[in-house]
N, C-alpha and C positions, 0 to 999 in steps of 0.2 A: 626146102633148103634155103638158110638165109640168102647163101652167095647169088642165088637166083634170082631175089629181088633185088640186089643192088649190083650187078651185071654190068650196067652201061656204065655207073663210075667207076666200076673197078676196073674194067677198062678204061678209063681217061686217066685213071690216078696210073696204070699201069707204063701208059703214053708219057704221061709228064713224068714218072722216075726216068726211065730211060732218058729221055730229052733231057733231063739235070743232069744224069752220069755223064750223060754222050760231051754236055755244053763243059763240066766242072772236068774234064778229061781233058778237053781242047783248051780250055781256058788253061790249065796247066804247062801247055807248048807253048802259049803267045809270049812275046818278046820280053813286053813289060809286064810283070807279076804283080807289083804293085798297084798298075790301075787295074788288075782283074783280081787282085784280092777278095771285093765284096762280092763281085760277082760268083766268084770259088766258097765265098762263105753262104751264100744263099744256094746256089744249086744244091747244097750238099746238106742242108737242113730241108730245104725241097724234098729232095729225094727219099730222106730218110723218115719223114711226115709222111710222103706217099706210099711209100713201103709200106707201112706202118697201119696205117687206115687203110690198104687193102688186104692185109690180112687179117686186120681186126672187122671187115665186113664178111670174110671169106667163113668167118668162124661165128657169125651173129651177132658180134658188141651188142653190149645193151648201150653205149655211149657212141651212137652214131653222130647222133646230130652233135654235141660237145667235140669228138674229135674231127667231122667236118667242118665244120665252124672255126678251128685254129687251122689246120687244112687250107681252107681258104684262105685266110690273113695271109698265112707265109707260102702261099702260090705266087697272090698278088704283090708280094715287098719281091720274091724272086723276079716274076713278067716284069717290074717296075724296074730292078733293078739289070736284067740283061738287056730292056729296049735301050737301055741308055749306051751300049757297045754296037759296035758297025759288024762284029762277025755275024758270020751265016748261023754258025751255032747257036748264039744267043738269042739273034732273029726266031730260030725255030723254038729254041726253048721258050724265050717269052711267051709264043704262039700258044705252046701245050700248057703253061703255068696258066694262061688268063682263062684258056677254056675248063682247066682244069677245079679252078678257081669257082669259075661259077654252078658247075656241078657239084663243085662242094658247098656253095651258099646253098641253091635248092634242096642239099639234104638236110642241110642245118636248118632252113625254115621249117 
């Protein structure tokens, strides 16, 4: 079964959706909307990348590496841009995006 062999990131890509929803959720109650606009705008392209690439490993893609490969780009622009926020939220999201990041370069190599 394909999902079998690619297990361990469908797990991390599963970790970093949530952790966008949970971060682009929070971000949505913080004071000022405006400085969390891009953060709201990358968790939620985040999320929707990892969604995305874990159903399409769930079902065999033939376009694994190709859609890990952008996968990874917009992990690492999300981790980049929630380290730059002091909430816990983002803290954790960044966390899940960079690890989730690099599991997605090693499927794309």
């Amino acid at each position: 079964m394909a999902h079998e062999q690619y297990q361990s990131v469908i797990n991390v890509l599963h970790e970093c959706m949530e952790a966008c929803n949970h971060c682009y959720d929070a971000c949505l109650k913080e004071g000022d909307m405006k400085m969390m606009s891009e953060c709201i705008r990358y968790d939620r392209e985040c999320a929707d990348i990892c969604g995305y690439l874990e159903q399409a490993l769930s079902r065999g893609t033939p376009f694994a590496s190709e859609l890990a490969g952008a996968c990874a780009k917009i992990c690492e622009a999300c981790g980049e841009e929630c380290k730059t926020h002091g909430h816990d939220h983002c803290k954790k999201c960044a966390d899940a995006c960079f690890k989730c990041a690099e599991a997605c370069r090693k499927l794309a190599a």
